[in-house]
C-alpha positions in Angstrom: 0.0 0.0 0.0 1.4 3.8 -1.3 0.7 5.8 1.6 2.4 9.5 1.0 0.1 11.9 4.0 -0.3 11.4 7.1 -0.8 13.1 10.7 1.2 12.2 13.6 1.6 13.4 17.4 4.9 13.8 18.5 6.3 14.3 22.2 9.6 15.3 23.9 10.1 13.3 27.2 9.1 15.2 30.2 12.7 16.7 32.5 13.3 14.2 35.6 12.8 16.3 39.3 15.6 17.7 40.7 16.1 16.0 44.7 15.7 16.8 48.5 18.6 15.2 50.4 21.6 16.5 52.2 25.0 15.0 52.6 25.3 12.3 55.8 28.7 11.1 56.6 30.2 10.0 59.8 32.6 12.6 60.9 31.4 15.3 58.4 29.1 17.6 60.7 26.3 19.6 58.7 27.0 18.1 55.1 24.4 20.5 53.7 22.0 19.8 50.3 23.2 17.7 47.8 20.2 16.8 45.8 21.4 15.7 42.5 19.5 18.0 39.3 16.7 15.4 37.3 18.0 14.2 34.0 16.8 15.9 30.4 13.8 14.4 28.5 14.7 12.4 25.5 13.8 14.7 21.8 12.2 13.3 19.0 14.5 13.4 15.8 13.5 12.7 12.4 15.9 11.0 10.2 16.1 10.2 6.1 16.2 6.6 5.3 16.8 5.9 1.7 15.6 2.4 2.4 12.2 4.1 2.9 9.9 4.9 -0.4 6.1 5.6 1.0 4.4 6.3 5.1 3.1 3.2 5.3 4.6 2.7 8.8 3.1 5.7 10.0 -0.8 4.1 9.7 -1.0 1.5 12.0 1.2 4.2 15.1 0.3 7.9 15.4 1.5 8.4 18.8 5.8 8.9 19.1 7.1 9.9 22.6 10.8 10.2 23.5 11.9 8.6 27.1 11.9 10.7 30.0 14.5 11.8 31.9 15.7 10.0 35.6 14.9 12.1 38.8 18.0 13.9 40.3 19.3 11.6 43.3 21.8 12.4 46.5 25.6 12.9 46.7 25.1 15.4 43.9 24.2 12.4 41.4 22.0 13.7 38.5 19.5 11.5 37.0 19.9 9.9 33.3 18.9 11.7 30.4 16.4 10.3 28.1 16.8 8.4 25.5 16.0 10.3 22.3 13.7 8.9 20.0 14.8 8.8 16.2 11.6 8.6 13.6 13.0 7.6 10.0 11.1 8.8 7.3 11.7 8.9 3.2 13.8 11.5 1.3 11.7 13.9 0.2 9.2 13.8 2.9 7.8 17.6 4.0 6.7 18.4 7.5 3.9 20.6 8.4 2.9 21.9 11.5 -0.8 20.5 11.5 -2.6 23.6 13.3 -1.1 26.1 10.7 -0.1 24.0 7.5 3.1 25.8 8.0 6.0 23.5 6.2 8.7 23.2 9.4 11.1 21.3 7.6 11.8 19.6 4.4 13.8 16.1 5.1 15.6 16.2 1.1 19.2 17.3 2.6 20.2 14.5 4.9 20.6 16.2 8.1 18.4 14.9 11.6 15.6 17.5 12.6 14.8 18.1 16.3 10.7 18.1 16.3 10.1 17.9 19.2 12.6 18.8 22.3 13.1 17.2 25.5 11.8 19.3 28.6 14.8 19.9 31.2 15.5 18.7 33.9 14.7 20.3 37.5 17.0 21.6 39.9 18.1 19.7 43.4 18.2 21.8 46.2 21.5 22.3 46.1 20.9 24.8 43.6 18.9 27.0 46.0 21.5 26.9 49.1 22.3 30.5 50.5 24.0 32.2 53.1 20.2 32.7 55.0 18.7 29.4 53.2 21.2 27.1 54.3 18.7 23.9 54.2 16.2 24.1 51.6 14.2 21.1 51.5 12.3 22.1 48.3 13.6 21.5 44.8 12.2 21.9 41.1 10.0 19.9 39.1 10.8 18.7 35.7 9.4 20.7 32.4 7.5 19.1 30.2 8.6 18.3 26.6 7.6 19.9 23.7 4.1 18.2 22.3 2.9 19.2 19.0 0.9 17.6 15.8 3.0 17.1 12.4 1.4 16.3 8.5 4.5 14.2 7.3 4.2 14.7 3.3 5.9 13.0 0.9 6.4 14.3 -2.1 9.2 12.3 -4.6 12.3 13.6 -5.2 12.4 13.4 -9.5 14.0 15.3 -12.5 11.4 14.4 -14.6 7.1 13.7 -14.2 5.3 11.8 -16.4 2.1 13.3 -17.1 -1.0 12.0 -19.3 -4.3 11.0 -19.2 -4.9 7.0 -17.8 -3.5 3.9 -20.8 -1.8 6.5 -22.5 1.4 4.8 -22.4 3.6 6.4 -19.4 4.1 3.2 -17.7 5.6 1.3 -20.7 7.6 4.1 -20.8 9.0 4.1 -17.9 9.6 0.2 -18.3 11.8 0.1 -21.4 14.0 3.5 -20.3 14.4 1.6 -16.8 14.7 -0.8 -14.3 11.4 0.0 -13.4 9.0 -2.7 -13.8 5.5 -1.2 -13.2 2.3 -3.2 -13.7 1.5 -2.6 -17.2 -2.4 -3.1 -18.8 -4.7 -2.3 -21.2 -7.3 -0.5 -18.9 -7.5 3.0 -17.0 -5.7 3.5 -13.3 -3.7 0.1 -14.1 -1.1 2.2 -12.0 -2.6 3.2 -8.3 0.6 4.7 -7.2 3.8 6.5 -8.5 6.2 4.8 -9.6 10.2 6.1 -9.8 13.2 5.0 -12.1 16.5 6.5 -12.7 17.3 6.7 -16.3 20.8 6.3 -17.6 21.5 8.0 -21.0 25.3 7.8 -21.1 28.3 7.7 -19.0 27.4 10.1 -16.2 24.3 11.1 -17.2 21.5 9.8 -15.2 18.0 11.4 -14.5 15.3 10.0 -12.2 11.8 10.0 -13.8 8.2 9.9 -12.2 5.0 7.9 -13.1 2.4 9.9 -11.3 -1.0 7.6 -12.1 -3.5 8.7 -14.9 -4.6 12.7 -14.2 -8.4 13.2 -15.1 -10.5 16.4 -15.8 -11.6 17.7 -12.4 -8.1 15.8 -10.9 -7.6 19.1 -9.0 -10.9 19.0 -7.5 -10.7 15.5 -5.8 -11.7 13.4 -8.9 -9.9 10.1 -9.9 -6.1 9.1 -8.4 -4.8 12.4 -9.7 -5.1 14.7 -6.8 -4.0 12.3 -4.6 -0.6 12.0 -6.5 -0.4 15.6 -8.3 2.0 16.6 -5.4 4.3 14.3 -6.4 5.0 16.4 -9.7 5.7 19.9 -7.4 9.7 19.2 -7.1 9.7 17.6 -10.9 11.9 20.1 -13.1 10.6 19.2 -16.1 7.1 17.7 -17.3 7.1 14.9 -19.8 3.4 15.0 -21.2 2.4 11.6 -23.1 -0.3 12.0 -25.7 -2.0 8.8 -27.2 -2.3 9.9 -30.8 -3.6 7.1 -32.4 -7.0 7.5 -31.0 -7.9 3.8 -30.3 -9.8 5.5 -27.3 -11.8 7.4 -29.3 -10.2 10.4 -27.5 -8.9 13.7 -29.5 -5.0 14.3 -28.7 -5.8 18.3 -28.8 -8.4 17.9 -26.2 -6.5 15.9 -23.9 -3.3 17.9 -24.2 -5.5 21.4 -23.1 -7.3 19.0 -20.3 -4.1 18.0 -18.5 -2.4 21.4 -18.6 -6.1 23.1 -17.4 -5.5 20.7 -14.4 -1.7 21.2 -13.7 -2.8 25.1 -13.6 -6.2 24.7 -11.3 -3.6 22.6 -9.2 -0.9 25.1 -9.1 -0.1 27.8 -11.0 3.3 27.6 -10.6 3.4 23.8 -11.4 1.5 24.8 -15.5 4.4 27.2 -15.9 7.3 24.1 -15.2 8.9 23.3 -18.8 7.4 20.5 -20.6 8.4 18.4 -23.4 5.2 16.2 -25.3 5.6 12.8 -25.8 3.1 11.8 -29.0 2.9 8.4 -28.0 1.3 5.0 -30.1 2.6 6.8 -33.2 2.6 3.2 -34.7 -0.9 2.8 -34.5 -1.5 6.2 -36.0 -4.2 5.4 -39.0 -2.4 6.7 -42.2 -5.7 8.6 -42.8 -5.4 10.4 -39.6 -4.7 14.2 -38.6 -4.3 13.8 -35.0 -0.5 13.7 -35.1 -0.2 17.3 -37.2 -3.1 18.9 -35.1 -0.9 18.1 -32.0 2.3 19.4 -32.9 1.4 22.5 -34.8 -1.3 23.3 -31.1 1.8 22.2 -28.8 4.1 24.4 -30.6 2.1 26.8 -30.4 1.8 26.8 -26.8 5.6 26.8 -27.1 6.4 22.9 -26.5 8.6 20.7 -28.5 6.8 17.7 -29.5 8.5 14.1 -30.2 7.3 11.0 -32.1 7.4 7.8 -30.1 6.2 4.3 -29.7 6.6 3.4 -26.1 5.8 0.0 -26.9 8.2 -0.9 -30.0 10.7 1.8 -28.2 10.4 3.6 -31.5 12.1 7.6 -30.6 12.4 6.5 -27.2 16.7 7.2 -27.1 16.6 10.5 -28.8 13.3 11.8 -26.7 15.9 10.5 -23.3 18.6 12.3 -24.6 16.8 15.6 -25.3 15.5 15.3 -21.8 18.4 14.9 -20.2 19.5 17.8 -22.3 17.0 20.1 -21.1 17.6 19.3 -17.6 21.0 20.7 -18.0 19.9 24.3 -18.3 17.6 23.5 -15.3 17.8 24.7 -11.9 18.0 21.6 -9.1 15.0 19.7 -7.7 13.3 22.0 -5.3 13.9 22.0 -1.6 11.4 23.8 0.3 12.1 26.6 2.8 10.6 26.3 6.1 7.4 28.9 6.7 6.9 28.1 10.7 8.3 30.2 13.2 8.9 27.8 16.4 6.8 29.7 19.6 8.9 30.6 22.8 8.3 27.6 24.8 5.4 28.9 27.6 7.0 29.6 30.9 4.2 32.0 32.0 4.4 35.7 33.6 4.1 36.2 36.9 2.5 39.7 36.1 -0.5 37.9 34.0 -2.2 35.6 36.4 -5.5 35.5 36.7 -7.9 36.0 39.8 -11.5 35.1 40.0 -13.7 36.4 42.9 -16.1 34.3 44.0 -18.0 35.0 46.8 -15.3 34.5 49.6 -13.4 32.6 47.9 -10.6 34.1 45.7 -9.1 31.7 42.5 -5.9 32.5 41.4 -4.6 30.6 38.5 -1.7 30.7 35.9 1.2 29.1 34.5 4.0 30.6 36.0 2.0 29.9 39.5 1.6 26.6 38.6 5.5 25.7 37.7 6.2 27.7 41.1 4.0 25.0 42.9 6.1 22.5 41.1 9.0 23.7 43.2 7.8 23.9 46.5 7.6 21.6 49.6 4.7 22.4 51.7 6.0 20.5 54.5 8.9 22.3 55.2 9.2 26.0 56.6 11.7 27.6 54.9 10.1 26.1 51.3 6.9 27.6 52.4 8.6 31.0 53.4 10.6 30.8 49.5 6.9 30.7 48.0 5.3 33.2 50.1 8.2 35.2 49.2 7.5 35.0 45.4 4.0 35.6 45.9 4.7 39.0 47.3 7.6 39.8 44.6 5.0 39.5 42.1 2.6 41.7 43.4 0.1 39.1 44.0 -1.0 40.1 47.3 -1.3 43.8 46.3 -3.6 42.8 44.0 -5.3 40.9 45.9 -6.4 44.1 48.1 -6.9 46.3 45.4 -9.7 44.0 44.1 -11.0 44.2 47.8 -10.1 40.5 50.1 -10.9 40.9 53.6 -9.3 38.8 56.5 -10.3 35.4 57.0 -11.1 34.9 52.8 -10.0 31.8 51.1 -7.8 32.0 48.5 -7.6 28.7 46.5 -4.4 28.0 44.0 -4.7 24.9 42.2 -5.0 22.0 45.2 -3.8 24.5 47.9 -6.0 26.8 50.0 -5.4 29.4 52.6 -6.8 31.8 54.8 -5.4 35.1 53.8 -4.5 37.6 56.8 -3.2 41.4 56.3 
């Protein structure tokens, strides 16, 4: 099964805690803290395999998390870091951040990609030892990792697309200029997925070429395979567009030729204006009475397209229409390599200047994210910890807002889990 798009929820691993202890040792008199600092989380890292050619992997597990980091430990000993977690994916593959469609990255060059990052690790109370806090017996909580929904997006890395309606040849083409050996019938959509093979013309000069499956009118608008499979022609450099001529179908050559390009353009503009080289394939069934093969060129040159003679299936043209294509490519920029669009957020740490208070009644709710990493930190059981947080409370002007909005003594004032009776 081709599978080529799909969505994915990837995780950092969440920071270890930093720890409470203190140094004991016979002889040594007041060893002070020496809570070890909790480990990293593990990232998640996406990696190119060229062993890789479709997503498949990626439908039957939607969920990636990297390994968490160890909890800080005494003597000083900090925990392990996580393990990261390394996601292989094909060359060519394009990531989108799924809120925004915003491309993040676009895994064509060969280097790893941090998607998600590990959260750190907390501090052990070592870290918060001073000349007046000489035993803290509170220490930070881990951070989270980064969490965020991805599109993965392949799109193949080719020279050259094949283009055409369905049983117009493209498949035998690419069979007999190739080691490509795509299933090859005499009805429509006989090829369900794309199809790549690497063309050698002559000594050093190679091309890889694309069989996208059979484009239909209304393929931009969801009908038949072809917009499913028409973003595997966005990095192609140049369009090889195969026209049945000999009318066995029934079909007109002019009509088809206008139908494909119409699509190409509803698709993307960008993609209509890509050079293209026509392919008048099935010349060898051409009925000696028939005008299909003049109306084509002189309408293809027209539209400023050189047009070649082939039979796909007697190979008839097929050298000399390889050599002018890899001829063209020459004077062709390189496969395209998209720029990323998203701009990665600040991670949220929360400001102690926006929390929020809601008055109900007696009862005062104060709520927040730096408020709730600060609980994180703090270790109600001990005095000194509980002094540290009443400390912060007053350096962020919580309390003077508190009596601006009007508490009274003896009102509750509930933060998260915790509640207290506030006194002047």
């Amino acid at each position: 099964m081709f599978v080529d798009k799909v969505r994915i929820s990837v995780s950092g691993g969440r920071g270890g805690d930093g720890a409470v202890a203190f140094h004991r040792e016979k002889y040594v008199a007041a060893g002070g803290p020496d809570g070890g600092d909790g480990g990293h989380g593990g990232s998640v890292i996406l990696r190119i395999s060229d062993h890789l050619s479709t997503l498949l992997d990626f439908r039957y597990k939607r969920k990636y998390s990297a390994q968490a980091g160890a909890n800080g430990q005494g003597r000083n000993m900090s925990g392990k870091r996580g393990e990261n977690l390394i996601i292989q994916v094909p060359r060519g593959t394009v990531v989108r951040d799924a809120e925004s469609n915003q491309i993040i990255v676009d895994m064509s060059t060969g280097e790893d990609f941090v998607i998600a990052k590990g959260g750190r690790g907390g501090w052990g109370n070592g870290h918060f030892a001073t000349a007046t806090r000489q035993v803290p017996r509170f220490a930070k909580a881990g951070l989270p990792g980064q969490a965020r929904d991805i599109v993965l997006e392949l799109k193949l890395l080719a020279d050259v697309g094949l283009v055409g309606f369905p049983n117009v040849g493209k498949s035998t083409l690419l069979s007999v200029t190739s080691n490509a050996r795509p299933k090859i019938a005499n009805y429509h959509f006989t090829t369900l997925f794309p199809n790549l093979g690497v063309i050698y013309v002559d000594e050093g000069v190679s091309f890889v070429m694309a069989d996208i499956p059979g484009i239909i009118e209304g393929a931009a608008a969801g009908a038949g395979l072809g917009h499913d499979f028409l973003r595997h022609i966005d990095r192609c450099r140049l369009l090889l567009h195969v026209v049945d001529v000999s009318g066995s179908e029934g079909r007109d050559p002019v009509a088809d030729f206008d139908a494909i390009c119409a699509e190409l353009k509803n698709y993307s503009v960008d993609l209509s204006d890509r050079p293209m080289i026509v392919a008048a394939n099935k010349c060898d069934l051409l009925p000696p009475d028939s005008d299909n093969l003049e109306r084509l060129r002189q309408h293809v040159e027209a539209a400023g397209c050189p047009l070649y003679e082939i039979s796909a299936g007697t190979t008839q043209g097929v050298k000399a229409l390889m050599r002018v294509t890899a001829e063209k490519l020459r004077t062709l920029p390189p496969v395209t390599v998209y720029e990323p669009e998203y701009v990665e957020p600040l991670p949220p740490t929360g400001d102690s200047s926006q929390l929020e208070i809601e008055h109900l009644g007696s009862t005062w709710v104060v709520s927040g994210l730096w408020l709730e990493r600060l609980l994180g930190s703090i270790n109600f059981d001990d005095y000194e910890s509980r002094n540290y947080f009443d400390q912060q409370l007053r350096k962020c002007g919580l309390f003077d807002r508190l009596e601006e909005m009007g508490i009274q003594d003896g009102d509750t004032v509930s933060i998260y889990e915790l509640e207290f009776e506030y006194q002047k």
